[in-house]
N, C-alpha and C positions, 0 to 999 in steps of 0.2 A: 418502529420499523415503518415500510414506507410503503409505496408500490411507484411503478415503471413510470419512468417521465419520460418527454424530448427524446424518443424515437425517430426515424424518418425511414418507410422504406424506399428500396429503388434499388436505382444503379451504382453501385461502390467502384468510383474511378481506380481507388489503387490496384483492385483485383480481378475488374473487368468482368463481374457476375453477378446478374442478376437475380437478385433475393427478396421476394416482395411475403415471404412467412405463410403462403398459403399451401403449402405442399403435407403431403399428408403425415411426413411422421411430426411435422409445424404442428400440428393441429393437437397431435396424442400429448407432445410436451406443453404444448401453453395450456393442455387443460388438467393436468398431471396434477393430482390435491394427494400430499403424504400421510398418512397413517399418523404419524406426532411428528410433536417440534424438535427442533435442534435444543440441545440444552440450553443456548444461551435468547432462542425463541421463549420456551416454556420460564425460562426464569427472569424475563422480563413480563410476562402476564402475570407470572403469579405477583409480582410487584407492581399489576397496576397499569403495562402497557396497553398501546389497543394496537394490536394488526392492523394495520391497513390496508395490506400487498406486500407482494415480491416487486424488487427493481431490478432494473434489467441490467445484464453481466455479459462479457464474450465466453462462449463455448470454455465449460469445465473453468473459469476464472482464470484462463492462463493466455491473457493478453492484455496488455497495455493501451488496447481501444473496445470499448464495449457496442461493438457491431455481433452480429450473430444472424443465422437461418432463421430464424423464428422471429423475434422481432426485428430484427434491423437494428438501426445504430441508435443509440442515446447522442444526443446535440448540449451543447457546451450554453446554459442560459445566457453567457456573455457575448455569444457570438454563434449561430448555430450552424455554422462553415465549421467553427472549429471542438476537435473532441473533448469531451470531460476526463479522458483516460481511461482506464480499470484495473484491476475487473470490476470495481464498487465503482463505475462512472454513472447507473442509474440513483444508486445514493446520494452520488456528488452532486445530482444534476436537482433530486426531486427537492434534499437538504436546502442548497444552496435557495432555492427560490421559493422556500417558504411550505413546500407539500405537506413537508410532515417535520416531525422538533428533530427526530435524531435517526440515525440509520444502525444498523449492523455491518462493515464489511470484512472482508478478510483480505489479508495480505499477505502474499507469496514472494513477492519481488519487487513491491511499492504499493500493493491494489486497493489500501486503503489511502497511502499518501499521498500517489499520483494525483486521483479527482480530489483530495480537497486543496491540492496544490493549484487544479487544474479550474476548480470551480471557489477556490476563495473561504473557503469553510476552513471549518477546525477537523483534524481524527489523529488517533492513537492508534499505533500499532504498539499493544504489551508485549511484555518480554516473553520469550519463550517460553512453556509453561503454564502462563498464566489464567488462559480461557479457554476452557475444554474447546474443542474441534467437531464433537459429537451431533452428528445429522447436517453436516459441510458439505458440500461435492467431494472437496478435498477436506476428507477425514484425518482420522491419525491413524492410518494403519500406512504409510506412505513410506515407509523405509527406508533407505539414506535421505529422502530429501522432506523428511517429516517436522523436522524442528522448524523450516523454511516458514512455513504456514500458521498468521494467528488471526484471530479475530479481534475484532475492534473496533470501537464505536466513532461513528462519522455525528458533527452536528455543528451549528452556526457560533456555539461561542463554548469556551472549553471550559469553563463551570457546568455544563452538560457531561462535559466529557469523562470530569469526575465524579459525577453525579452518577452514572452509568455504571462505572469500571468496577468496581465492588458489588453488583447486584449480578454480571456475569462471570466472576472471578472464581475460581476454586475450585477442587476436585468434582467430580461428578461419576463416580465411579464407575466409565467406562474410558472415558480418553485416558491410557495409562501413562501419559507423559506431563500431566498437570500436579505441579508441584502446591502445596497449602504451606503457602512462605506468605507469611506478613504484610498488607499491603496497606503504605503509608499513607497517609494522608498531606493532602498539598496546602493546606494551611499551616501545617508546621513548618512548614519548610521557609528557612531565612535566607534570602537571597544576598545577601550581605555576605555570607561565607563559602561561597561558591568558587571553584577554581573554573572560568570557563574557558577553552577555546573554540576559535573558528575557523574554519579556513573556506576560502570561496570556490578553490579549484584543487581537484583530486587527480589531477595530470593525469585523467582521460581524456577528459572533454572541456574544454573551458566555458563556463556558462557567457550568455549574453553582460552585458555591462548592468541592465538593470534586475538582473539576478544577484549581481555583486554586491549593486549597493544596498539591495534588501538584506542583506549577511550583513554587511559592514554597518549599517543601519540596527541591528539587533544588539550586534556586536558591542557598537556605543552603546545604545541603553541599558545593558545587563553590567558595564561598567559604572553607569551614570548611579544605577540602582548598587552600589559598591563590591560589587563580585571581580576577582581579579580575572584578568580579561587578556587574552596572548593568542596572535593567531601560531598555527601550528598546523599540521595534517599528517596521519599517519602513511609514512614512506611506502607499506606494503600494502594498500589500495592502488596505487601506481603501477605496483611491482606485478598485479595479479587481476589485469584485467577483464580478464574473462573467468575467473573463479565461479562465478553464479553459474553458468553454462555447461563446466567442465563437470559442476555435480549433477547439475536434472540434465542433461544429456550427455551423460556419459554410457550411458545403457541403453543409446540408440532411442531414450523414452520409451520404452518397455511401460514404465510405470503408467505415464500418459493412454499408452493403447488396453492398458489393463483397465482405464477408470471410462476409458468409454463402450468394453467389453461390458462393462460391468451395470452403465447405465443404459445398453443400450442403445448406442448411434453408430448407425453404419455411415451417418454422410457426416463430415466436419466442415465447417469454413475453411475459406481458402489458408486463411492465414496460417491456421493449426496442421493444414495438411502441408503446410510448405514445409510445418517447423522443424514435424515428425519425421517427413521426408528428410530434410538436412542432417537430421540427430543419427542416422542411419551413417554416415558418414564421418561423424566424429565419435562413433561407439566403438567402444576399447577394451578389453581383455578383459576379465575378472581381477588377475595381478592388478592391470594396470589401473583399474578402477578403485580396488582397496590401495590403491597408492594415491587417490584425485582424493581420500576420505581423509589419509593422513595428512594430505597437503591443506584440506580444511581447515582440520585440525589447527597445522600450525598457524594459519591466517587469521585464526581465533585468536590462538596465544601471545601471538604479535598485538593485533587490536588491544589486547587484555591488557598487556604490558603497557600500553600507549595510554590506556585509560586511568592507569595508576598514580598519573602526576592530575588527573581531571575530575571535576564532578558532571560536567555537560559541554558536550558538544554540538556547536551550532555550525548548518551549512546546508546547503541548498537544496531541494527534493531532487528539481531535473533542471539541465541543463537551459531551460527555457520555458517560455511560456506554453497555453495548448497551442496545440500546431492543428493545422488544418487535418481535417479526415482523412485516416490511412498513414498520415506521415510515419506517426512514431512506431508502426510495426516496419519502417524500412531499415535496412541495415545502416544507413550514414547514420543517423538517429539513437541507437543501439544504447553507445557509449553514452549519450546525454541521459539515459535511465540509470546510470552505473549509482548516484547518487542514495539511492533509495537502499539498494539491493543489499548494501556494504551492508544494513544493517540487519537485515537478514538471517545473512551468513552468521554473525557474531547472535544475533536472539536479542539486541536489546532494546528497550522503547525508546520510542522513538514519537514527538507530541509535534503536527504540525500545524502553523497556522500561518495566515495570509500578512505577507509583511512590505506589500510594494504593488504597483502595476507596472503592465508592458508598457510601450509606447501606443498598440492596439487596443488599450483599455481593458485590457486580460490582469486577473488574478497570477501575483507572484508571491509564493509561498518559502517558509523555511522551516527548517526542522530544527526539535532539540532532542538529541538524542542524551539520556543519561544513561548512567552505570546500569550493570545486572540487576535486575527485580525495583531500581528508584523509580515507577511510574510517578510517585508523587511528587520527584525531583523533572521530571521530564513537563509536568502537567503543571508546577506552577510555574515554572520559567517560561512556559508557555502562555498561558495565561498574563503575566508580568507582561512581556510582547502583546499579546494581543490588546492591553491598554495604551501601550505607546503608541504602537504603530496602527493601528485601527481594527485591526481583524476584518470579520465579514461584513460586507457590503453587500447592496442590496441589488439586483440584476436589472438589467434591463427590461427584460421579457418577463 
């Protein structure tokens, strides 16, 4: 684990307010020390880890850029105009450049994917179930949108990443949603018998060109490597655009104001109060809400079905590289996250690494997602990638 890198504070152009973390409830949380660790804290000590610190996250992890009241924003090592993403963008940032070997982040809607997309690293989001939640912001007591949330290990090359996942894995008898299922090892795994697809665009957003040809670029070598190889994409991600949003805000975020009740903040970032504020506006009946949980439902069943003729699926984290600070909380921007999210919804791993650059000299990432509980199907095809096409690379800064 790591502590906070490439902060900056100041003035945030997208939101026009000024946040320089000196303010006094700044001061009670940046000195805030908890009573124990998270389960997947303590169970890397007891094997040996060493603490270094906390890295910095956006308020309660529920933003795709890691600015905040207290510290300010984490800065992208490639370029420090542009973000590392989040909520693990202090991970992606300290990982990427050498701070520390490996991070912990969590991932709600891409927050481990996004920064190693953003910042050129390796991280696994496990499959749902798989790594207790226990002593998280976002715990497992979160009710419809509990499954959404895992943890997962961030680091420079994904022989770490398996290195890791088995030392945080498994019951811990409090997260009651952590299942003790099997978890494989990625040296068995033959790449030779794989059924993969890919596909580059999920008819939301169509990525940049050199997002494509990091796909098609995978795509080849997981061929090359004799896996049979088809692109394809499943129809009902198209179908169901906004599905991530219909579930965590379909209860006006009730949830959200419960978790800052609960910790304690009466003042949020702009971003968070915009979100809240909006969610007030697409909150919906109780009926109609037990009907956005069967609509879930079926969006699983459908993925499920789609994954029956497959063992992995490769395709792009986000629409594009990092964007300059603030962008990707704008609405034009939204869809180019939809990427991430799909797998989410569905719970299953998801292994990403760096497989291209921008034309800016930015890290371009891609994912492999496999079946229910194959982390070790997800982790070597990852791995296999990160020898072709380079993996991490070393920053500038």
């Amino acid at each position: 684990m790591h502590w906070r890198a490439f902060h900056a504070e100041g003035f945030d152009d997208t939101e026009g307010i000024h946040h320089d973390g000196r303010r006094d409830f700044g001061r009670r949380v940046s000195e805030f020390v908890p009573d124990a660790d998270a389960t997947v804290a303590a169970r890397l000590r007891a094997a040996g880890g060493i603490l270094l610190g906390k890295s910095n996250t956006p308020e309660l992890t529920l933003a795709a850029e890691t600015d905040n009241l207290v510290y300010g924003r984490t800065n992208n090592p490639f370029n420090v105009d542009r973000t590392t993403g989040g909520s693990s963008g202090g991970a992606g940032a300290i990982v990427c450049c050498g701070g520390a070997a490996f991070d912990i982040g969590s991932d709600t809607g891409g927050s481990v994917r996004y920064p190693a997309h953003f910042c050129g690293i390796a991280g696994l989001k496990p499959n749902s179930g798989r790594v207790p939640r226990t002593g998280h912001i976002v715990s497992h007591s979160m009710g419809a949108v509990d499954s959404l949330t895992q943890n997962g290990p961030m680091a420079r090359y994904v022989e770490d990443l398996a290195l890791l996942l088995p030392i945080i894995s498994g019951p811990d008898w409090s997260d009651p949603f952590i299942v003790p299922m099997p978890l494989g090892d990625p040296a068995d795994v033959d790449l030779g018998g794989l059924r993969v697809c890919f596909y580059t665009d999920n008819g939301i957003r169509t990525p940049t060109a050199e997002t494509v040809a990091a796909v098609r670029m995978a795509a080849d070598a997981l061929a090359d490597a004799g896996c049979s190889v088809e692109e394809d994409v499943p129809s009902v991600i198209a179908e169901n655009p906004n599905i991530s949003n219909e579930l965590s805000g379909g209860d006006g975020r009730a949830w959200t104001n419960r978790l800052l009740e609960k910790w304690g903040t009466t003042e949020t970032f702009p971003y968070l109060t915009r979100r809240i504020a909006r969610s007030q506006d697409d909150m919906v009946s109780v009926g109609d809400f037990t009907a956005r949980l069967e609509h879930v439902d079926g969006f699983r069943s459908a993925m499920l079905g789609f994954m029956q003729d497959y063992d992995v699926i490769i395709c792009p984290v986000a629409a594009f590289a990092a964007l300059p600070h603030g962008e990707s909380l704008k609405d034009e921007n939204q869809p180019g996250m939809s990427y991430a999210a799909t797998y989410n919804i569905t719970g299953w791993p998801s292994t990403v690494i760096r497989g291209g650059t921008s034309p800016e000299g930015l890290p371009i990432g891609v994912q492999a997602v496999a079946r229910p509980w194959r982390e070790d199907v997800s982790l070597a095809v990852a791995q296999y990638l990160e020898g072709v096409l380079g993996g991490w690379q070393k920053p500038p800064i």
